[in-house]
C-alpha positions in Angstrom: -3.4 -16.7 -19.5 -4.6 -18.7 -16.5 -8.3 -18.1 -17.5 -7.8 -18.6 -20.9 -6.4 -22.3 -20.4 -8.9 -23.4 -17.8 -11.7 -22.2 -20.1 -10.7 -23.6 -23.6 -8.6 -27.0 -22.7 -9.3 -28.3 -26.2 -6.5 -26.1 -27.2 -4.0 -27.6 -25.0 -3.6 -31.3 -26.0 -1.4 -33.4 -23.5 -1.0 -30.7 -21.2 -0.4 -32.3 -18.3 2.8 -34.6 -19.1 6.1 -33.2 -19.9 7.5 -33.7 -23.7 11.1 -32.9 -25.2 11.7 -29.9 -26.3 11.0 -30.7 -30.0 7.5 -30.6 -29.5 6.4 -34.0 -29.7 5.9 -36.8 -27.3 7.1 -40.7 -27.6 6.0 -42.5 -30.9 5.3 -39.3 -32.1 2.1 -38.3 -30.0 1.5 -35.1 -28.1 1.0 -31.5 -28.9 2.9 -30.2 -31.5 3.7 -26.8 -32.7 1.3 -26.9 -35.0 -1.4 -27.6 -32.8 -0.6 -26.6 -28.8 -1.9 -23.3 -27.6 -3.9 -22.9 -31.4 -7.0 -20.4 -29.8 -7.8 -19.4 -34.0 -11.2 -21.4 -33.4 -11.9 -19.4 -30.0 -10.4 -16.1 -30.8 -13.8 -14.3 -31.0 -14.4 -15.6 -27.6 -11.8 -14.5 -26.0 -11.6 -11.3 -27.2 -14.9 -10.8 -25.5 -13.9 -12.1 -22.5 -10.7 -10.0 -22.4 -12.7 -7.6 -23.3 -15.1 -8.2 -20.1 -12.7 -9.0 -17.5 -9.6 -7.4 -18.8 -10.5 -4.0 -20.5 -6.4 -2.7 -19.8 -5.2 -5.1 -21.8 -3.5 -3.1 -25.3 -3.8 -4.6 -28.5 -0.3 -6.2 -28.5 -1.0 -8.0 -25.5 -3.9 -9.7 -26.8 -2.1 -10.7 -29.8 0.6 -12.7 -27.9 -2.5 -13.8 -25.9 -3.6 -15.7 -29.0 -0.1 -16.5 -30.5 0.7 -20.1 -30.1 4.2 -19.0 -29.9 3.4 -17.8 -26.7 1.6 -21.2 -25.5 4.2 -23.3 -26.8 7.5 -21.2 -25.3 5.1 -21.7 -22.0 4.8 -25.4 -22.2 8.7 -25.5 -22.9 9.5 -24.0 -19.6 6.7 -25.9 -17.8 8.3 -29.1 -19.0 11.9 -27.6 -17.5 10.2 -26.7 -14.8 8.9 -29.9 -14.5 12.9 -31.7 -14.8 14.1 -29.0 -12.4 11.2 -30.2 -9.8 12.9 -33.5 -9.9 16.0 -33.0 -9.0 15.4 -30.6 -6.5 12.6 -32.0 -5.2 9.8 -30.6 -3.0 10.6 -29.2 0.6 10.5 -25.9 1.1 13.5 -23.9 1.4 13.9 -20.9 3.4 17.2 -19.6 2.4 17.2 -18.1 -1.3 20.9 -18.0 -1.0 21.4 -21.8 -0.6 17.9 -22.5 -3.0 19.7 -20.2 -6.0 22.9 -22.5 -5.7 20.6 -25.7 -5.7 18.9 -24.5 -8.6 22.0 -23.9 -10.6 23.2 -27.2 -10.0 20.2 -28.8 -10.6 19.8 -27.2 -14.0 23.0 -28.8 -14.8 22.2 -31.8 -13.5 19.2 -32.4 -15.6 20.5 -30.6 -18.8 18.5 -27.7 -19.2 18.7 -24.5 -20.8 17.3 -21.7 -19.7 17.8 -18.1 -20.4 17.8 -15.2 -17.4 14.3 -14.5 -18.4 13.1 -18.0 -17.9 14.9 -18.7 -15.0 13.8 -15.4 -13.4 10.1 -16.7 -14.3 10.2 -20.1 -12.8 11.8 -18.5 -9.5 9.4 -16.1 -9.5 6.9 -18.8 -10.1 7.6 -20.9 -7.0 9.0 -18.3 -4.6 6.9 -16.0 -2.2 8.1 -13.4 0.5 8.7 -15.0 4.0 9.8 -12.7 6.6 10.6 -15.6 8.7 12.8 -16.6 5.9 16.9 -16.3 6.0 17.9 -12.7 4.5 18.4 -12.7 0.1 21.9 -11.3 -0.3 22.6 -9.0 -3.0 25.8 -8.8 -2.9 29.2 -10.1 -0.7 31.0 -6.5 0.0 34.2 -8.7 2.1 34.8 -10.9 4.6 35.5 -10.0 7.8 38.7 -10.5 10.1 40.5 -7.2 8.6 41.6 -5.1 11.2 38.8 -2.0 12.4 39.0 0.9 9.5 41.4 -0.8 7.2 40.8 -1.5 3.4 40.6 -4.5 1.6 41.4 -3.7 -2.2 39.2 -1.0 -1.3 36.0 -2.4 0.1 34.8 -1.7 3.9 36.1 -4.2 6.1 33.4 -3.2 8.8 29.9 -3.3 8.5 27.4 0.2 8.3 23.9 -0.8 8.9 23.1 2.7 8.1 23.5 2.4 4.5 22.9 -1.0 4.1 25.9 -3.4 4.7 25.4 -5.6 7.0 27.4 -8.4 8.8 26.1 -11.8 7.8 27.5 -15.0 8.5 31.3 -13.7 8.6 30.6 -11.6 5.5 30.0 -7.7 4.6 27.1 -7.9 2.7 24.0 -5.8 1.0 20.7 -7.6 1.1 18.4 -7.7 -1.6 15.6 -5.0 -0.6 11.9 -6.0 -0.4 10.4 -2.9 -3.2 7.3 -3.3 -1.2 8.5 -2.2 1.8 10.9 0.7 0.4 9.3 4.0 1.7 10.1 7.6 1.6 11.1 9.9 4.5 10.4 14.2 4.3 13.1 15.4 6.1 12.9 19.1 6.9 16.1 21.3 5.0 18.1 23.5 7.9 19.7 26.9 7.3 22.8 25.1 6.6 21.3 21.9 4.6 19.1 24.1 2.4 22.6 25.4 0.9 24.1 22.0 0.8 26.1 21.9 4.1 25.8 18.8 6.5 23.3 17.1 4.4 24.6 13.3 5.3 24.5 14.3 9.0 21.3 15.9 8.9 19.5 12.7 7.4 21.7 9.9 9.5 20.3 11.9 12.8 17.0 12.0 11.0 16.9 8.2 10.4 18.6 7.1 13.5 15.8 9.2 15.8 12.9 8.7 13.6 12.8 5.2 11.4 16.0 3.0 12.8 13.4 2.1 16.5 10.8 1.2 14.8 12.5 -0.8 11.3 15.7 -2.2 12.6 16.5 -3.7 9.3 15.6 -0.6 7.1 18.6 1.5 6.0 19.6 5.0 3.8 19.8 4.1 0.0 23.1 5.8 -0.9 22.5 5.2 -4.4 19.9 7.8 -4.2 22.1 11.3 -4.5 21.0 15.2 -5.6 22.9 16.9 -8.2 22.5 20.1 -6.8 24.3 19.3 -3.3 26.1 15.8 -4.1 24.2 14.8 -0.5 22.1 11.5 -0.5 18.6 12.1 -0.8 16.8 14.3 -3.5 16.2 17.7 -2.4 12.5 19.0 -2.7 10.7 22.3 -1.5 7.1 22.3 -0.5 4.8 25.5 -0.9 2.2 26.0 1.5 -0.5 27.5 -0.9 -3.2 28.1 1.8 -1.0 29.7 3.4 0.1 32.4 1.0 -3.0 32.6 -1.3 -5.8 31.9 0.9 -8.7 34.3 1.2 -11.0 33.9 4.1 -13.9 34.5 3.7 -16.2 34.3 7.2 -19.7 32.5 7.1 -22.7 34.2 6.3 -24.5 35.5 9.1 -27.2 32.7 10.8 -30.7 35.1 10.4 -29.7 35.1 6.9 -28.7 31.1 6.5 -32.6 31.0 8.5 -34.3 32.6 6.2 -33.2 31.1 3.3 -33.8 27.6 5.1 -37.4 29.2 5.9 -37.8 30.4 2.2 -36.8 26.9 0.9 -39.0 25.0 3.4 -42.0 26.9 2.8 -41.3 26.5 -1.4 -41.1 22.5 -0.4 -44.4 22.7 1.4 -46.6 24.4 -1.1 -44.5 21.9 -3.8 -46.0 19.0 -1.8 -49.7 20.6 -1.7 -49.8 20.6 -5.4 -49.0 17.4 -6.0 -51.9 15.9 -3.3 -54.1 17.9 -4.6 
């Protein structure tokens, strides 16, 4: 969309001045919906240019690529954008926790609607990961204070860093993870785990020893849970197919590999006498 509007500005009238919602600036002027994001006169050209640059995209995509609909619910949320930037102004904040409740009242505070798709676009629009940043909490588990092992309408009242509640400014909470960071571990089944016994052990030990030193903020996704055993962590078996199908088959003896060398070299030579002369 980016290179589409950069290369054919005719299309975007007034583009750079918010408008109401209705599509129309004061006295009347400004893009309408008749007009804004109308690429009909261009289509051929962009077409070949998606097709150029951006050979993935399907059929469908292109379409809403050309549908003014698309421009148009853009421009709406670029103007909201636009009202929310106002209000909230333009520091940078480095706690998501305290930006989200910002946001919120600042969409009241300049009347605007915006749907969880929109919103989740204009946050994803001026947001970036900062690992200097304060922590994104997912959820609040309970607050602390309760006594060690007790239940509060039962939720933990203590924090397990191993599977991903931490404490947090008095809190129990569960921090939003980063998906680009989340990784897999291959930890090796036992006697006893291969038939489902000590599976939770097994993998805490494995993660304590072998992840926890060097990512103190990772942790065990408890969400992620095999059938077969009820343990967390899906259970998988790896064949070693060298190992049980593997032929060897030893190198061919060196005065043979030589004389074939010779045979070939001598074929070469007589190859390159027939082309000088």
């Amino acid at each position: 969309m980016q290179k589409v509007y950069e290369q054919f500005p005719e299309a975007f009238p007034d583009s750079g001045s918010p408008r109401p919602a209705s599509g129309r600036g004061a006295g009347g002027e400004g893009p309408s919906s008749a007009t804004y994001g109308d690429l009909s006169t261009v289509e051929a050209e962009i077409r070949a240019m998606v097709k150029a640059d951006f050979a993935d995209l399907k059929e469908k995509q292109i379409k809403d690529l050309l549908d003014p609909k698309t421009w148009t619910a853009q421009k709406e949320l670029l103007d909201n954008a636009i009202k929310l930037q106002a209000a909230i102004g333009e520091n940078q904040h480095d706690d998501f926790n305290e930006f989200e409740a910002t946001l919120k009242q600042a969409i009241k505070d300049a009347d605007v609607e915006l749907d969880a798709k929109q919103k989740k676009q204009i946050i994803a629009a001026v947001s970036w990961t900062n690992p200097d940043a304060e922590p994104v909490i997912k959820k609040v588990i309970s607050r602390l204070g309760a006594s060690p092992g007790s239940k509060s309408n039962g939720k933990p009242t203590q924090p397990d860093p191993t599977y991903g509640t931490f404490e947090y400014k008095n809190q129990i909470v569960q921090f939003q993870p980063d998906s680009d960071l989340r990784d897999n571990e291959d930890v090796p089944l036992t006697e006893g785990t291969a038939r489902g016994a000590n599976v939770d052990a097994v993998n805490e030990a494995y993660f304590h020893k072998e992840v926890a030193p060097h990512v103190p903020d990772a942790w065990i996704d408890k969400g992620k849970c095999d059938a077969k055993d009820g343990g967390v962590g899906i259970v998988g078996y790896e064949i070693p197919f060298n190992r049980h199908f593997y032929e060897y088959q030893p190198p061919r003896p060196l005065q043979e590999i030589d004389a074939e060398l010779d045979e070939l070299s001598s074929e070469i030579m007589q190859m390159l006498q027939e082309v000088h002369s």
